[in-house]
N, CA, C and O of each residue as an XYZ file, in Angstrom:
340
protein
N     -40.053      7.346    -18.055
C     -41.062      6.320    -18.202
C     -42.087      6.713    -19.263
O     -42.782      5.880    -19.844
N     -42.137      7.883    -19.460
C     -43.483      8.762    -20.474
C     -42.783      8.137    -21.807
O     -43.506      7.665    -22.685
N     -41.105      8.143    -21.971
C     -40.839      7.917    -23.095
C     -41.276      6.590    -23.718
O     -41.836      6.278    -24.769
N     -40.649      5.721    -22.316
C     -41.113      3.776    -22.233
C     -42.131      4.025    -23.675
O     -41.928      3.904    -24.883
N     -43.493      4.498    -22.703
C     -44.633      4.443    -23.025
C     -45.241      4.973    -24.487
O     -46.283      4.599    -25.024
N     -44.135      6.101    -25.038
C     -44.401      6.579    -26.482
C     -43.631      5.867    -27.212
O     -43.736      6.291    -28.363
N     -43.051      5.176    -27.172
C     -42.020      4.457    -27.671
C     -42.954      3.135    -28.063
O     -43.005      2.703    -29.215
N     -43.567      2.646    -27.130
C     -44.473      1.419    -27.268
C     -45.579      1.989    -27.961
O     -45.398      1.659    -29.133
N     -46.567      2.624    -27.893
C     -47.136      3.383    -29.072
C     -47.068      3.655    -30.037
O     -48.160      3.551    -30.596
N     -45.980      4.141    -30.917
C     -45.081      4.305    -31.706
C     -45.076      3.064    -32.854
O     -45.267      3.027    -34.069
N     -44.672      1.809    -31.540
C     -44.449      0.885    -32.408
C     -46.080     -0.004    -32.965
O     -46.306     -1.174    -33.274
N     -46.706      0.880    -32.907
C     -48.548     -0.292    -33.331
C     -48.648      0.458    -34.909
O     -48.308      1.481    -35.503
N     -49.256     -0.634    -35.077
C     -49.392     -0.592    -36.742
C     -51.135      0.104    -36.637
O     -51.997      0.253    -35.771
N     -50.946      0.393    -38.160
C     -52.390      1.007    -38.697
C     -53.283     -0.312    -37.934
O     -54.061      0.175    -37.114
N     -53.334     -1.114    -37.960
C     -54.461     -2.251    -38.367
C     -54.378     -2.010    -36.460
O     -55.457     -2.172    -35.889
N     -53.564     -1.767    -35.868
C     -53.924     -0.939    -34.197
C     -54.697     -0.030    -33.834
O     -55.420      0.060    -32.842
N     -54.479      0.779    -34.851
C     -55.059      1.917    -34.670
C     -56.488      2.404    -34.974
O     -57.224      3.194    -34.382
N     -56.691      1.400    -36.504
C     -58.044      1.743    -36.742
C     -58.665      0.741    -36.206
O     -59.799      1.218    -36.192
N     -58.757     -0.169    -35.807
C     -59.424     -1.269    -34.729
C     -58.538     -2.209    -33.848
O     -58.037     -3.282    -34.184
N     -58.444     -1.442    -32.417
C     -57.601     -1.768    -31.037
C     -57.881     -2.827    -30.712
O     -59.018     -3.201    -31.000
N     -57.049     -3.687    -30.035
C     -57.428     -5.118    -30.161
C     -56.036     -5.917    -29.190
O     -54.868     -5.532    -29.245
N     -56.439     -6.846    -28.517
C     -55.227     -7.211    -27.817
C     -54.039     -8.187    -28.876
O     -52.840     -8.458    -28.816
N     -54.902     -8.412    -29.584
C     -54.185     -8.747    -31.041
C     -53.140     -8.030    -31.804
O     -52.054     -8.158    -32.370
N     -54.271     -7.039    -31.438
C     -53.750     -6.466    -32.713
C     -51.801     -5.753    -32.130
O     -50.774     -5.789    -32.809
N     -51.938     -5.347    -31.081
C     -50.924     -4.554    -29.942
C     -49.946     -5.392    -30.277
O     -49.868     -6.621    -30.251
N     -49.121     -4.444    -30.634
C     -47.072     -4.692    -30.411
C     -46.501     -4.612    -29.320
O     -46.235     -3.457    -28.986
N     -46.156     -5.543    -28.507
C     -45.605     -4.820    -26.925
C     -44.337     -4.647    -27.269
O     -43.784     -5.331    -28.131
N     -43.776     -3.707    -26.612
C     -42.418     -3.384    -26.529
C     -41.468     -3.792    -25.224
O     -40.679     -2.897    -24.923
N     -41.402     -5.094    -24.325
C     -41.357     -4.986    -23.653
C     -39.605     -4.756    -22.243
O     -38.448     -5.177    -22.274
N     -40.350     -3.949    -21.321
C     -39.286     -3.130    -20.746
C     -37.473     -3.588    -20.608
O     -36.479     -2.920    -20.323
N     -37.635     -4.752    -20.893
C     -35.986     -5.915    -20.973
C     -35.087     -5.052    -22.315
O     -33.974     -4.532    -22.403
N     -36.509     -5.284    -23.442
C     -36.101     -4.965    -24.896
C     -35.803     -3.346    -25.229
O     -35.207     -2.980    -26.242
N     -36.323     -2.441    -24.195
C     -35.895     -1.077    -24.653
C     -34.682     -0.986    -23.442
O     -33.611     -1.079    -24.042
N     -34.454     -0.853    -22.087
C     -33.484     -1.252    -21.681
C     -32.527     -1.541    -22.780
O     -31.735     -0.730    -23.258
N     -32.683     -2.783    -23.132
C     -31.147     -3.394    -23.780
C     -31.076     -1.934    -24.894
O     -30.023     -1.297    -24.888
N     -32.428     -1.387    -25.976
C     -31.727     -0.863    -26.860
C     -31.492      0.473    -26.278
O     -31.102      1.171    -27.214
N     -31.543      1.280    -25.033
C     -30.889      2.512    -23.950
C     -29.410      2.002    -24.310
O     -28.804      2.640    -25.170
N     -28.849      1.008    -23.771
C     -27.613      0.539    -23.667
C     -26.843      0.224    -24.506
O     -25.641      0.369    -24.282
N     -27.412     -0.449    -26.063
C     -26.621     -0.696    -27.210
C     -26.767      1.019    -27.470
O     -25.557      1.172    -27.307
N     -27.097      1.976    -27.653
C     -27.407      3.304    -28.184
C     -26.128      3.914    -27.395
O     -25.286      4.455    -28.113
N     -25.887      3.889    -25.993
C     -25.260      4.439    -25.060
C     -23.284      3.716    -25.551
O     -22.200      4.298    -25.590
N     -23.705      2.202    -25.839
C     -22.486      1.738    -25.778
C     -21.867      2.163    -26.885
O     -20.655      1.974    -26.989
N     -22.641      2.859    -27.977
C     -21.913      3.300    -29.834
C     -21.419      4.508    -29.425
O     -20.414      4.852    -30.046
N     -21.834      5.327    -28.509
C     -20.738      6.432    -28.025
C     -21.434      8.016    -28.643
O     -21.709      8.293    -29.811
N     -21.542      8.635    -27.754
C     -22.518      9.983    -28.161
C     -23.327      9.381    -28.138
O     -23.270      8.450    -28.942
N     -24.588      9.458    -27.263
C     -25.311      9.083    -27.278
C     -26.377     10.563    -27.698
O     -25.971     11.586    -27.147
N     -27.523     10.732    -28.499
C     -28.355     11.627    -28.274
C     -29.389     11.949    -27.641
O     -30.352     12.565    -28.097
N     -29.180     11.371    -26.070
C     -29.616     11.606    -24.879
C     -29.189     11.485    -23.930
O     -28.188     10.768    -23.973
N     -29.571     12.036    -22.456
C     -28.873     12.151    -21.000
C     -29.839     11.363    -20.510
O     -30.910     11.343    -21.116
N     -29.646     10.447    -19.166
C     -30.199      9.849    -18.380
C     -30.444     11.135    -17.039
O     -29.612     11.981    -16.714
N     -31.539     10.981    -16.570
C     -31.728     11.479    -14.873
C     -32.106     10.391    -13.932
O     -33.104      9.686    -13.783
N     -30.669     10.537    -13.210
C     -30.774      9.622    -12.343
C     -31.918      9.623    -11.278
O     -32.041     10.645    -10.604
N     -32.619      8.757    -11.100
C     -33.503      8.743    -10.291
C     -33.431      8.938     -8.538
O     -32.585      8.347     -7.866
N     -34.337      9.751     -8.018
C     -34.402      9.882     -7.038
C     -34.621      8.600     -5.869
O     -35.269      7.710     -6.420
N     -34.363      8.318     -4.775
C     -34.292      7.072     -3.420
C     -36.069      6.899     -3.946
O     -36.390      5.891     -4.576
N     -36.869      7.726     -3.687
C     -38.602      7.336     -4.228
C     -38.751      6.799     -5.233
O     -39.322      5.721     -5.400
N     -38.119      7.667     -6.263
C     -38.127      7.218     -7.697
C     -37.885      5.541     -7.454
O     -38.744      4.678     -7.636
N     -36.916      5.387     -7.135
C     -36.567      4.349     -8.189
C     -37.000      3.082     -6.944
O     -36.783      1.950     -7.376
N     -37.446      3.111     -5.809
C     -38.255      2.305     -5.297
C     -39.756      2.438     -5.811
O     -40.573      2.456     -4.890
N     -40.243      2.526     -6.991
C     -41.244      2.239     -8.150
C     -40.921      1.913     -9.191
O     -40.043      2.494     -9.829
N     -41.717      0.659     -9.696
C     -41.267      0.573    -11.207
C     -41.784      1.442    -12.158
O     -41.389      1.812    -13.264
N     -43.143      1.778    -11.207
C     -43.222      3.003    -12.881
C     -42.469      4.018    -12.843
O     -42.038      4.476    -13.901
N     -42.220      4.457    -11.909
C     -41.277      5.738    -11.885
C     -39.691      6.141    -12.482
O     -39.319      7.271    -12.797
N     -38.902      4.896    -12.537
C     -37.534      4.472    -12.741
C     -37.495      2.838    -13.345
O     -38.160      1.877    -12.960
N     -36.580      2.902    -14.307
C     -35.700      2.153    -14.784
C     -34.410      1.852    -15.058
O     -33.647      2.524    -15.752
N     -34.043      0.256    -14.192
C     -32.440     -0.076    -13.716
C     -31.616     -0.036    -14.956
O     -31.743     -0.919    -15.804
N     -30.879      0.830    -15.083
C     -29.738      0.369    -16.593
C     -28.615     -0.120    -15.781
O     -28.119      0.264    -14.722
N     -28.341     -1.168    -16.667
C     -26.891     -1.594    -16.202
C     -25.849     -0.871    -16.895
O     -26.074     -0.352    -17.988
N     -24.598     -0.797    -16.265
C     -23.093     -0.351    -16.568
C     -22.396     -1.390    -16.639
O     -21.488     -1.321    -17.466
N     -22.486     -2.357    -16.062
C     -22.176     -3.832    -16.209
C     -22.565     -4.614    -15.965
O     -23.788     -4.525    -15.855
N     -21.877     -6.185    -15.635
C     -22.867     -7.219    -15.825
C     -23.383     -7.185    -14.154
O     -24.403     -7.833    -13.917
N     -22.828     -6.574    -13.179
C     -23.241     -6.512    -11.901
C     -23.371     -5.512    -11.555
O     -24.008     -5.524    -10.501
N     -23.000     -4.151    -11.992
C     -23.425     -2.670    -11.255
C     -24.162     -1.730    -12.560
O     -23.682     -1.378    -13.638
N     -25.172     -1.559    -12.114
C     -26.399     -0.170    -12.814
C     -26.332      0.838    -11.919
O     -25.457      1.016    -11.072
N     -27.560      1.678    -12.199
C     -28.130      2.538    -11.724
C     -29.516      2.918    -12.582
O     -29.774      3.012    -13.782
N     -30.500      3.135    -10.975
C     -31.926      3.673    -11.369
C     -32.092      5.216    -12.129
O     -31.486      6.147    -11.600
N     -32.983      5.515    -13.478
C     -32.955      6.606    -13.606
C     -34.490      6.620    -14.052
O     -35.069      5.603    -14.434
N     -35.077      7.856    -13.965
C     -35.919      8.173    -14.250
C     -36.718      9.369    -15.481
O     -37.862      9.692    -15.799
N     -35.635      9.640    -15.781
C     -36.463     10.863    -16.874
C     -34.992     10.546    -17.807
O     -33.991      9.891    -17.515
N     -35.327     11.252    -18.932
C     -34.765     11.330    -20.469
C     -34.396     12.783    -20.795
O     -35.200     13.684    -20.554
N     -33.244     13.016    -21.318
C     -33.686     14.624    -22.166
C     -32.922     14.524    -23.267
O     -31.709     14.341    -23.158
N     -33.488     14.625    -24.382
C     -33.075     14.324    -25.956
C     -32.395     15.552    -26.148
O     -32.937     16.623    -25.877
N     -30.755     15.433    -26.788
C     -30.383     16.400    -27.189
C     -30.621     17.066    -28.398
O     -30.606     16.325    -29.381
N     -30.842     18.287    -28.611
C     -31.451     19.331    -30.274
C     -30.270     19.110    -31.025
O     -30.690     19.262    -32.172
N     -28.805     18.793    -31.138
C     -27.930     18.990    -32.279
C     -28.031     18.130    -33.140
O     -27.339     18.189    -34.156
C-alpha cells in the first residue's frame, strides 16, 4: 500500500509541488494501478513479487489490495518487493 501511495506522488507535477492545491493533484486511482499490477504481471517476468496478504490484512482496504487472476478468482496481497536484476 506504501507503494499505492508513492506511486500517486510520483505522478504530481511541479505546478503540485510548488503550490498544493486540490487542483492542482493527479489522482492515481486504486482500479487504475491494479489494472497496471496486472498488465505488468500478464507481459511475463514481472520485476516484482506480490505478498499475499494476511486474513487481517486483507479485511482492510488500506492494508491489502484484491488482484485478480481472472475474471472471477483473485487474491488479497499486501506488500511488494522489487527485484535488483
Amino acid at each position: 500500500m506504501e507503494v499505492y501511495g508513492q506511486f500517486t506522488l510520483d505522478r504530481q507535477s511541479a505546478r503540485f509541488w510548488n503550490q498544493p492545491s486540490r487542483s492542482a493533484f493527479k489522482d492515481y486511482e486504486r482500479p487504475l494501478f491494479v489494472r497496471d499490477l496486472v498488465l505488468v504481471q500478464e507481459q511475463g517476468d514481472p520485476p516484482f513479487r506480490l505478498g499475499v496478504a494476511s486474513k487481517n490484512q486483507a479485511e482492510q482496504a488500506s492494508r491489502s489490495m484484491w488482484i485478480p487472476k481472472t475474471a472471477v478468482d483473485g487474491q488479497y496481497y499486501s506488500d511488494i518487493t522489487f527485484d535488483n536484476s
